[in-house]
matplotlib code that plots the C-alpha trace (Angstrom):
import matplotlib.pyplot as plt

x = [0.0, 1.7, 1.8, -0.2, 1.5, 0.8, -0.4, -1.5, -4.7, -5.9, -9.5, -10.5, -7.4, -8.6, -7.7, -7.1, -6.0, -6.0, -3.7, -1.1, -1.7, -0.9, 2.5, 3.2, 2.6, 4.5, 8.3, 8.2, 8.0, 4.9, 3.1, 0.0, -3.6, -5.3, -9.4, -12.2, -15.2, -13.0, -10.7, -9.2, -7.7, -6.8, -4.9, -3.4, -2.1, -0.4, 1.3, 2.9, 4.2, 5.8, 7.3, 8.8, 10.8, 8.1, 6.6, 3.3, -0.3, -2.5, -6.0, -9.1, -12.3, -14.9, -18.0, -17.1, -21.0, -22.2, -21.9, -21.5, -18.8, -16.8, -17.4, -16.1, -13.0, -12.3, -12.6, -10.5, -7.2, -8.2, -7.7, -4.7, -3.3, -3.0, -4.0, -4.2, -1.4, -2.5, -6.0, -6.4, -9.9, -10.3, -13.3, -16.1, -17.9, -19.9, -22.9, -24.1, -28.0, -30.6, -31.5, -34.8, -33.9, -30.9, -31.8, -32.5, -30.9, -27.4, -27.5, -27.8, -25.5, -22.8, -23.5, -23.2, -19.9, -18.3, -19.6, -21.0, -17.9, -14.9, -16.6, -16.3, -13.2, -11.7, -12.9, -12.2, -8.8, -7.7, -6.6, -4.1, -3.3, -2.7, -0.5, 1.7, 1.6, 0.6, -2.3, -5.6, -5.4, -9.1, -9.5, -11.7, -12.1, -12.1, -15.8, -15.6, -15.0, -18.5, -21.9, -22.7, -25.4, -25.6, -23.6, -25.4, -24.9, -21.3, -20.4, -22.0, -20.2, -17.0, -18.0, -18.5, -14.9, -13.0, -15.2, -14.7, -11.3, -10.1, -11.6, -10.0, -6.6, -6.5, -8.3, -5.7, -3.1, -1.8, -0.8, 1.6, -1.1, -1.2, -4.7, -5.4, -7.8, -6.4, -8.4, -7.8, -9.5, -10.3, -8.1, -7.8, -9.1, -12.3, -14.0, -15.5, -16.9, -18.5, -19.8, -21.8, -19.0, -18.2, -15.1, -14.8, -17.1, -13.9, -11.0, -8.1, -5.6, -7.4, -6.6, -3.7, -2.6, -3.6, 0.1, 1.1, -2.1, -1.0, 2.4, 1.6, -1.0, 1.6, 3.9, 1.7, 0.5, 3.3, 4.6, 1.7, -0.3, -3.7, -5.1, -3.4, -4.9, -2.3, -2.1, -2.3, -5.5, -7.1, -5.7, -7.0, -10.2, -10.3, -9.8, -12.2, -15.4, -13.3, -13.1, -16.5, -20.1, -21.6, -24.4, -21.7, -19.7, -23.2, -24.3, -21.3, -21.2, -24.6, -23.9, -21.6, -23.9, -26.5, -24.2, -23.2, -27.6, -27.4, -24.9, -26.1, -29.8]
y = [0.0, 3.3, 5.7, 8.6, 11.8, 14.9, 17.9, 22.1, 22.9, 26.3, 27.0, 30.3, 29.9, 31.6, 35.2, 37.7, 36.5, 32.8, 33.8, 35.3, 32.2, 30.2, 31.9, 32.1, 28.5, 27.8, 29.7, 27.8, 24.6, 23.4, 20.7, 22.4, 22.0, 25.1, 24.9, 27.0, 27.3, 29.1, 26.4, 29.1, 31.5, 28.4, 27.3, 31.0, 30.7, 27.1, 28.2, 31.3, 29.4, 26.9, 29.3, 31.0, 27.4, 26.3, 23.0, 23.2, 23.0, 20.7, 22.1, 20.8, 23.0, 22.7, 24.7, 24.0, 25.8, 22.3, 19.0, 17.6, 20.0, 18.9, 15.4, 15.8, 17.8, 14.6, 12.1, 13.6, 14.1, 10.6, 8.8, 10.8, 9.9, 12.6, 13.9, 17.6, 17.9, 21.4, 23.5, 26.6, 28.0, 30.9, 30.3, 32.9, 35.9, 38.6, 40.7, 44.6, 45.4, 45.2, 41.3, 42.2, 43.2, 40.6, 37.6, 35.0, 32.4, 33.9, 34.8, 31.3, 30.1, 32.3, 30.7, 27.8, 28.7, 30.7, 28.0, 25.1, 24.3, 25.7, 23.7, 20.5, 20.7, 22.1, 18.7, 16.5, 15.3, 16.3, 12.8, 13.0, 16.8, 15.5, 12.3, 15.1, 17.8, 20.1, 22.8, 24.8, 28.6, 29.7, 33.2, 35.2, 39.0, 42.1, 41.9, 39.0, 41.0, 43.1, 43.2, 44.7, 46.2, 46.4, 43.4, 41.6, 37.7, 37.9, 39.3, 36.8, 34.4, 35.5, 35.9, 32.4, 31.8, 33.4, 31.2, 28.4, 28.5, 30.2, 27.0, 24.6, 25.8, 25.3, 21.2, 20.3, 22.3, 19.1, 17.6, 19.9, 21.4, 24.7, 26.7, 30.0, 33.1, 35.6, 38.5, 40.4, 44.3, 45.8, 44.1, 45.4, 42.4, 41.6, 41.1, 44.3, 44.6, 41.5, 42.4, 45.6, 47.4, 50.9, 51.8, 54.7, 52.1, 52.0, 54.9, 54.1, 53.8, 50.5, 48.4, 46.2, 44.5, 40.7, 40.3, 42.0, 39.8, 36.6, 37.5, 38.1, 35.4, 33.2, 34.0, 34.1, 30.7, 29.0, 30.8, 29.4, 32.3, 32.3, 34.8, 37.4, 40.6, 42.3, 46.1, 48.4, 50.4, 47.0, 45.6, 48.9, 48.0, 44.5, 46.0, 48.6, 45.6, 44.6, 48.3, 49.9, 49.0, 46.8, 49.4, 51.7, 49.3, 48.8, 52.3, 53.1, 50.2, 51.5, 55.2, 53.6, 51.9, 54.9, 56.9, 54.7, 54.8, 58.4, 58.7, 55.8, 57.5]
z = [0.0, -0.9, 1.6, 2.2, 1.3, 3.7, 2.0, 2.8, 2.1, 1.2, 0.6, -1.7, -2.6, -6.3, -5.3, -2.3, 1.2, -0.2, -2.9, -1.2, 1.7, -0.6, -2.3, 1.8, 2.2, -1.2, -0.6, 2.9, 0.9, 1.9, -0.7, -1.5, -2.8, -3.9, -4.1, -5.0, -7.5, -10.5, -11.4, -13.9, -11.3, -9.3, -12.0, -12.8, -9.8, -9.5, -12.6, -11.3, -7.9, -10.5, -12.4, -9.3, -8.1, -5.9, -6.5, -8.6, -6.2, -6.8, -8.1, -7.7, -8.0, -5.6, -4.3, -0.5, 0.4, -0.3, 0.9, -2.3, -2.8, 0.2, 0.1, -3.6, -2.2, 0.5, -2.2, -4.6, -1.9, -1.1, -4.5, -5.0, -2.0, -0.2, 3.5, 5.4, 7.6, 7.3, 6.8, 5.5, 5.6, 4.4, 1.6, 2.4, 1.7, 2.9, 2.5, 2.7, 3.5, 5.9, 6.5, 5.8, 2.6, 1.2, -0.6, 2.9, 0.6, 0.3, 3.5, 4.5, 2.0, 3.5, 6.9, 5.1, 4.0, 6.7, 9.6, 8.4, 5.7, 8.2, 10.4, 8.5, 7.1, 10.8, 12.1, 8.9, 9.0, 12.9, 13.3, 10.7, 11.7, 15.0, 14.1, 11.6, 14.4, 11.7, 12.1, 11.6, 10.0, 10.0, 8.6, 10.8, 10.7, 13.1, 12.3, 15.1, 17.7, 16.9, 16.1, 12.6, 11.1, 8.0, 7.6, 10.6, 9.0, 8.0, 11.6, 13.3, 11.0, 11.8, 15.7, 15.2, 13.1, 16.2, 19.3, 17.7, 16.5, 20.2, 21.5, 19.2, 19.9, 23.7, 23.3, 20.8, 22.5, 23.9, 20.8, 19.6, 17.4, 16.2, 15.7, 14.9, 14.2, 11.5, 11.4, 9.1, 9.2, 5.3, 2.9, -0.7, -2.7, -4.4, -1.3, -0.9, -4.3, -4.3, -0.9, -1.8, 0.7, -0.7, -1.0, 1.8, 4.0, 6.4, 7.1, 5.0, 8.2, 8.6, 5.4, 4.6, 1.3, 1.7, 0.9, 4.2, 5.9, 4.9, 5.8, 9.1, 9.5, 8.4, 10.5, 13.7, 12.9, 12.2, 15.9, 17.4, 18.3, 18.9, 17.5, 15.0, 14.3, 11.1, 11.5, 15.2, 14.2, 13.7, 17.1, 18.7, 17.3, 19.0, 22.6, 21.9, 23.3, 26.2, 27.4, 26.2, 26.8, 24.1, 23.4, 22.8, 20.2, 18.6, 18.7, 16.6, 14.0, 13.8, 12.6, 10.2, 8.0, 8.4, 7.2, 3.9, 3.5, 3.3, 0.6, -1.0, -0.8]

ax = plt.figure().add_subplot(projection="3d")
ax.plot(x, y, z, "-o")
ax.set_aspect("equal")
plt.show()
């Protein structure tokens, strides 16, 4: 019986955060499989870590907000042999609006995504994470740390990212394996765009490159933090609940999306 070969796996991996994950994940010569819906970006990408000396990902497209799409995913590592010594799960995405007013079915198809499929794939393969003392990156957001309207779902996704993930690294602390939170504050990607975010939704002192995020996620991670939080306004802004009233943290996440319905009116 050949052996089972341990592998990284990043999720969204097609552009953004996941990208630069994986060229992170890549230069420190980890084996890699790359998976999202657009198999064309995924393979954009495997190309240009080949062509700069790393070894090429594996690609295997996937639509990991179904069950089909992850049992699909399992089976395909599977019959190539391969196992997560390391998950990366970063696949998700976010919405603007009232919920009264967004679509209910996206809305539960990102808690499908952002919970029920970091969820799964968390829990997946920890017996073969734990024998190769590898790890779990989950990619949360600042949005974690507070409630959100006018993005009220994807917050309490990502509430849900952090608890969960904060959790998971002190059971499995014990066997030498790492898990963490990156939360990342704005990130210039296509995130916000496809989000319905405007561009001047957040003051510019806040973004980061996703380069610079997945540097520092990276990083964190591999040093077996916790939780890591790239950029000081951001890390400011993670205190802020411990040190306010909640009223007051809602009060003023509050004025912010009033404020984007006035210009937008």
């Amino acid at each position: 019986m050949s052996p089972v070969a341990p592998v990284s796996l990043i999720t969204g991996a097609s552009a953004g955060i996941g990208a630069a994950l994986a060229r992170e994940f890549a230069e420190a010569g980890h084996a890699l499989v790359l998976t999202a819906r657009r198999e064309a970006e995924l393979n954009a990408l495997a190309d240009a870590i080949a062509a700069a000396g790393q070894a090429r990902p594996l690609v295997i497209a996937a639509d990991l907000s179904t069950l089909t799409g992850i049992a699909g995913l399992a089976g395909a590592l599977a019959a190539r042999g391969f196992e997560p010594a390391f998950v990366v799960n970063n696949a998700g995405f976010g919405l603007m609006g009232d919920v009264a007013e967004l679509d209910r079915d996206r809305q539960l198809a990102m808690i499908d995504l952002n919970v029920r499929a970091l969820t799964d794939l968390s829990l997946r393969w920890l017996e073969p994470i734990k024998r190769r003392r590898g790890g779990i990156l989950n990619v949360a957001s600042v949005a974690g740390f507070l409630p959100g309207p006018g993005m009220a779902v994807y917050h309490a996704t990502k509430a849900y990212v952090l608890s969960f993930t904060e959790a998971l690294h002190a059971e499995l602390a014990a066997d030498d394996v790492r898990v963490c939170a990156l939360c990342p504050g704005p990130v210039e990607t296509e995130f916000f765009g496809h989000a319905g975010v405007p561009d001047d939704y957040f003051p510019s002192s806040f973004a980061r490159s996703a380069e610079r995020v997945a540097r520092e996620g990276y990083e964190g991670f591999m040093g077996g933090h916790r939780v890591v939080v790239p950029g000081r306004p951001n890390r400011i802004m993670t205190l802020l609940p411990r040190l306010l009233p909640r009223r007051l943290m809602l009060a003023m996440t509050e004025k912010r999306w009033q404020r984007a319905q006035r210009r937008g009116g």
